[in-house]
VOGU-3710 file (C-alpha; in Angstrom, 3 decimals, decimal comma):
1> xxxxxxxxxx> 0,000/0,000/0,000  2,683/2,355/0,952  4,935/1,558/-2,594  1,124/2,306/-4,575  1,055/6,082/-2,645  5,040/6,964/-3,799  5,426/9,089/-6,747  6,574/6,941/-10,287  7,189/10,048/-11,665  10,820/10,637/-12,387
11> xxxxxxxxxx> 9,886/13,798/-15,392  7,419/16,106/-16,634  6,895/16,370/-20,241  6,577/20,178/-21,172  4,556/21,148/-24,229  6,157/24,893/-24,772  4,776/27,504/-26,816  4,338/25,819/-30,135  5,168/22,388/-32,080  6,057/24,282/-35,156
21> xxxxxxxxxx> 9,957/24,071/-35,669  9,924/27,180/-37,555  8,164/29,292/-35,349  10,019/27,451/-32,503  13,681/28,934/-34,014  11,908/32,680/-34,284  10,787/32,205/-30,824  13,583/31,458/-29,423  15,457/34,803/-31,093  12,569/36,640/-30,097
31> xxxxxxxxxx> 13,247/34,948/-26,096  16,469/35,463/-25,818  16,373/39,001/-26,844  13,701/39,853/-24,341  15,575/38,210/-21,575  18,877/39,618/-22,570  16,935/43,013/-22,358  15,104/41,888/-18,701  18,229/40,959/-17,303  20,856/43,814/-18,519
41> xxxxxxxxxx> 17,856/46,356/-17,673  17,128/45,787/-14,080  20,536/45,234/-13,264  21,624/48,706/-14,774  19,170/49,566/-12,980  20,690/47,993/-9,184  24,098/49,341/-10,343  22,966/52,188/-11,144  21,154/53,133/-7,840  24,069/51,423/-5,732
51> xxxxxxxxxx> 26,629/54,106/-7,577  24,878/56,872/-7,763  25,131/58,895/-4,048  22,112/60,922/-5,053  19,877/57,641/-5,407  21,095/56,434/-2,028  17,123/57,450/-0,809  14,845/54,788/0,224  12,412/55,142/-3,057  15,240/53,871/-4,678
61> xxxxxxxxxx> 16,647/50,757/-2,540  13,136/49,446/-2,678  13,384/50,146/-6,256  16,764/48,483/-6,617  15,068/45,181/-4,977  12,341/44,842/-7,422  14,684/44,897/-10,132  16,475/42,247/-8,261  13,421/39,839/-8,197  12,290/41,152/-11,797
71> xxxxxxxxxx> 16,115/39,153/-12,674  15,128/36,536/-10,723  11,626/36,081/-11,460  12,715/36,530/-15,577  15,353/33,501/-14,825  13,484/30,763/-12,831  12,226/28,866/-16,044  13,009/31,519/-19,197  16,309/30,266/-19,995  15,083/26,947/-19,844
81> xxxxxxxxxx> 12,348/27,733/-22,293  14,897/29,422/-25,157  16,932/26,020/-25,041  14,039/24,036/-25,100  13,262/25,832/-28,672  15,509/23,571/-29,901  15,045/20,616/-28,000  12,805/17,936/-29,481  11,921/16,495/-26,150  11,225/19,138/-23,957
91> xxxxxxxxxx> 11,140/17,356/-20,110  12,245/18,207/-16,810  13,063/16,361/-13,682  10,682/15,858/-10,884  13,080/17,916/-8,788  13,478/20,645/-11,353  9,775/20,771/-11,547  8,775/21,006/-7,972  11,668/23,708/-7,955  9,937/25,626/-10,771
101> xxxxxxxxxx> 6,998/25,867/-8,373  9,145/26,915/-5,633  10,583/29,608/-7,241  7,703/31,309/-9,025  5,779/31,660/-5,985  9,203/33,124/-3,569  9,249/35,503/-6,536  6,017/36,499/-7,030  4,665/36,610/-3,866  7,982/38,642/-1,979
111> xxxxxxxxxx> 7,050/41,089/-5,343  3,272/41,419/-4,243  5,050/42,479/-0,485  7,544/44,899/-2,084  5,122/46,702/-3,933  3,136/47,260/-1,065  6,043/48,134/0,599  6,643/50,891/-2,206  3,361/52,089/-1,985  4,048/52,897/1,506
121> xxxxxxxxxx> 7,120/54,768/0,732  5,056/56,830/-1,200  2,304/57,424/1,052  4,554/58,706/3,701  6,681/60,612/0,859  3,600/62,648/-0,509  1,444/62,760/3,188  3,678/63,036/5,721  7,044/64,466/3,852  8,430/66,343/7,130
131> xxxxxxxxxx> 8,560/63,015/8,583  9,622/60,759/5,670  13,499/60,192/6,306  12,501/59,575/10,326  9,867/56,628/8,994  11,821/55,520/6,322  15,183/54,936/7,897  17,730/52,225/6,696  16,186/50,075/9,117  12,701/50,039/8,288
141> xxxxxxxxxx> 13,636/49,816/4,113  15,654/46,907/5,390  12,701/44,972/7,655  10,144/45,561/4,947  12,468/43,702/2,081  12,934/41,297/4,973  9,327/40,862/4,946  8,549/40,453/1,532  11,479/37,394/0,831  10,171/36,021/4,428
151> xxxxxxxxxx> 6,297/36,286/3,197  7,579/35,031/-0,809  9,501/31,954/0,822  6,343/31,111/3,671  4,042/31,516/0,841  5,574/29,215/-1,341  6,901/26,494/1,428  2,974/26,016/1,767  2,614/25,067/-1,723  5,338/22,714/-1,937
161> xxxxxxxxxx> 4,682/21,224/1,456  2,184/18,820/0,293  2,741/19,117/-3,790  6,094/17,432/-3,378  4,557/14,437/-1,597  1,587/13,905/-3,987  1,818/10,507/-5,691  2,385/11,154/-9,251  1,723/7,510/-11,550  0,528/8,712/-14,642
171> xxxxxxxxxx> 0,285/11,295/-16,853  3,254/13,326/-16,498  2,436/16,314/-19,241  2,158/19,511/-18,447  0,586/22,128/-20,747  2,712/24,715/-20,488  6,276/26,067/-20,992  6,970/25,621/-17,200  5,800/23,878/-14,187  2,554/25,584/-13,149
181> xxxxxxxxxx> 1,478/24,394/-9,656  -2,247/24,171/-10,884  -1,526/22,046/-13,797  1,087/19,679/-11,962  -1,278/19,153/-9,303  -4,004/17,977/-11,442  -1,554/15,354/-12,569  -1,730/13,907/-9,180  -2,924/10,282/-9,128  -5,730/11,165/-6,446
191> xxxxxxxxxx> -8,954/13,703/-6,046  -7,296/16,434/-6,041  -9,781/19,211/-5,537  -9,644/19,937/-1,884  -5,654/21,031/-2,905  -6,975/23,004/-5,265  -9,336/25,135/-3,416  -6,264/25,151/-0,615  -4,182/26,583/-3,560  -6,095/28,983/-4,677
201> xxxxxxxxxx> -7,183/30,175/-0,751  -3,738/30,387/-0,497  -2,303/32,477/-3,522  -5,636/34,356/-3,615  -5,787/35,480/-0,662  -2,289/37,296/-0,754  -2,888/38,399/-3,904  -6,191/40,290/-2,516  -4,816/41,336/0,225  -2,036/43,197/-1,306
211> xxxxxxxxxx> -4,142/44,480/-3,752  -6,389/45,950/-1,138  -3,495/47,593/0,841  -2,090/49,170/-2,566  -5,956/49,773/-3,669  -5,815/51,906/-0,537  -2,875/54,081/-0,237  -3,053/54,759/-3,879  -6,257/56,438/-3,072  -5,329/58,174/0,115
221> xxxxxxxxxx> -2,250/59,203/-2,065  -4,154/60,585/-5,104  -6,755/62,407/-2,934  -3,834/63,976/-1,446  -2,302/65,128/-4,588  -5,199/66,213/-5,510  -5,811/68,631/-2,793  -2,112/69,997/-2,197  -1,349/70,452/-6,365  1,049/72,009/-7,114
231> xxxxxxxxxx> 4,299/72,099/-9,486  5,897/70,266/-6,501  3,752/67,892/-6,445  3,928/67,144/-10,011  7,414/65,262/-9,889  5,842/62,919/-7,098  2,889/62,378/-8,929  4,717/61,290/-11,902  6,640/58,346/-9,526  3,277/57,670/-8,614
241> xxxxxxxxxx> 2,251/56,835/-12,116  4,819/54,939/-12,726  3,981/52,613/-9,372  0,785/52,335/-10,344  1,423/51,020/-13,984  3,576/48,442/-12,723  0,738/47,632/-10,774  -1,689/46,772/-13,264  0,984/45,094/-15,513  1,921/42,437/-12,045
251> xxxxxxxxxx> -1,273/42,324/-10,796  -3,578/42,000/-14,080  -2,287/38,705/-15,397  -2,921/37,334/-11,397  -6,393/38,564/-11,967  -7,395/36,741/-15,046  -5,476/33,350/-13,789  -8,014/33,226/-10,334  -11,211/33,902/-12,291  -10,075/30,031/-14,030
261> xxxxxxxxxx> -7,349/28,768/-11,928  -7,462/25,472/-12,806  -8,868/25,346/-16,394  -6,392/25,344/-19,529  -6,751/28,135/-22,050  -4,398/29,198/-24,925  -4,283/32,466/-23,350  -3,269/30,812/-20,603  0,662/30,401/-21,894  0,568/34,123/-23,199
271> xxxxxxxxxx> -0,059/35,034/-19,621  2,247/33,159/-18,300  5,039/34,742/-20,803  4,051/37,912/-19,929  4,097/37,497/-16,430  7,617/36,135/-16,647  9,034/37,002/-19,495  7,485/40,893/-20,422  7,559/42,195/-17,320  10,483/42,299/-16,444
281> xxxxxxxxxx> 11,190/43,524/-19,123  9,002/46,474/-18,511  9,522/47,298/-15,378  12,889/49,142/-15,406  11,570/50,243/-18,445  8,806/52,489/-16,734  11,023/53,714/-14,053  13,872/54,729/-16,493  11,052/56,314/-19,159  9,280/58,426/-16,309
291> xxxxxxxxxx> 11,879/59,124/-13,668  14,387/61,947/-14,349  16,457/61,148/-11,529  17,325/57,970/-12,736  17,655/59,076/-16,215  20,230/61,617/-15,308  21,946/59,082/-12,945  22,228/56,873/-15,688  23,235/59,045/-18,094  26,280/60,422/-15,469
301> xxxxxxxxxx> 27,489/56,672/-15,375  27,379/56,626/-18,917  29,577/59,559/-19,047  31,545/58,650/-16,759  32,270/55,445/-18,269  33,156/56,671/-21,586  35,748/59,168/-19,867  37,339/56,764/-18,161  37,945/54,700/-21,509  39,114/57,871/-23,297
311> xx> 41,829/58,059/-20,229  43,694/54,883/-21,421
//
């Protein structure tokens, strides 16, 4: 009895994006671009912020961390997808699988956290300015990224607490590019729809619960622009904007995956390659676009590398 509940399972059969060769090869130019671009644009980004004095702010070290898990989120299973272009056989182990899941939900729920977290920052920035560098101290910026990775790691122990131990015997295909925790569980060789409705109580609530708090302070923040407008205000506002577009872009894919968590669309795979793939891609994207400060910055450490090469 106990050898019929252990997994059999040793790989997952991914089906990727297409079965077309051709498109397969454009794909996979088209992939590695976007993660080349993901990857070298956030961490501009973190070096730009760490050598820049006038960045030094906390704005921009909780900026600096959500280009750090926009790298990381962008890595967990893209690379993995561009070499799989031209792999035939697209599988992956049962350990790289269950560490797919792992990693997607450490990223994506500590990101949920952080942009709370930012959303704060701004709240005391634009309502309680006098008082902003006394809130925000290097300590607090420090315990509220500390929170985040604590809540992304918690979040997703819970998920692979009892996925890991499900008995897997059969079909062993998943419909997707990567290991999505909804799909792999239905793969499970039991009833698995108590887990699922654990699952999504699970991700969902976080989800709404962050959305909530940001749903808040963005309004408390906007109602106080609003009333104190002024040319000041417009530089503030403009960070704002920029917050709450990257907002929407994290938080509207999440939306549309809970209204059918655990049904299979084609959209479905679009969603997930925008959620992982796009944007990060986006992300430092908007901040650079809309944010002179880090414009300038990074057009001083352009400058200033191009001097130093004209030296030698």
């Amino acid at each position: 009895m106990d050898e019929v509940n252990k997994s059999v399972v040793t790989e997952f059969i991914l089906s990727g994006l297409s079965s077309s060769q051709d498109i397969q090869l454009f794909l996979f130019f088209i992939f590695s671009v976007f993660y080349g671009a993901a990857v070298l644009g956030n961490i501009l980004i973190i070096l730009t912020v760490i050598i820049d004095s006038r960045l030094h702010s906390p704005m921009y070290f909780l900026l600096s961390n959500l280009s750090f898990i926009d790298v990381c989120q962008a890595t967990f299973a893209t690379p993995k997808m561009i070499a799989d272009f031209l792999n035939e056989h697209k599988t992956i182990t049962f350990q790289g699988c269950m560490s797919q899941i792992f990693f997607l939900h450490v990223f994506g729920g500590s990101e949920m956290v952080l942009l709370v977290a930012m959303a704060y920052d701004r709240y005391i920035a634009i309502c309680k300015p006098l008082h902003y560098m006394t809130i925000m101290s290097q300590r607090v910026c420090t315990v509220l990224v500390g929170v985040s990775w604590t809540t992304g790691i918690l979040h997703s122990a819970s998920h692979l607490a009892f996925t890991v131990n499900l008995p897997f015997c059969g079909p062993n295909k998943v419909d997707n590019f990567f290991c999505d925790l909804p799909l792999v569980i239905k793969l499970a060789c039991l009833d698995t729809y108590v887990l699922e409705i654990l699952v999504l109580t699970n991700s969902g609530l976080l989800s709404l619960i962050c959305f909530l708090l940001l749903l808040i302070s963005y309004i408390i923040i906007l109602a106080t622009v609003h009333h104190q407008a002024s040319g000041g205000m417009s530089k503030a506002f403009s960070t704002l904007s920029a917050h709450i577009t990257v907002v929407v872009l994290f938080f509207g894919p999440l939306i549309f995956i809970y209204i059918w968590p655990f049904e299979s669309f084609p959209i479905d795979k679009f969603i997930s390659v925008f959620f992982t793939v796009f944007t990060p891609v986006l992300n430092p994207m908007i901040y650079t676009l809309r944010n002179k400060d880090v414009k300038e910055a990074m057009k001083n450490l352009r400058n200033r590398h191009v001097g130093s090469k004209e030296v030698f």
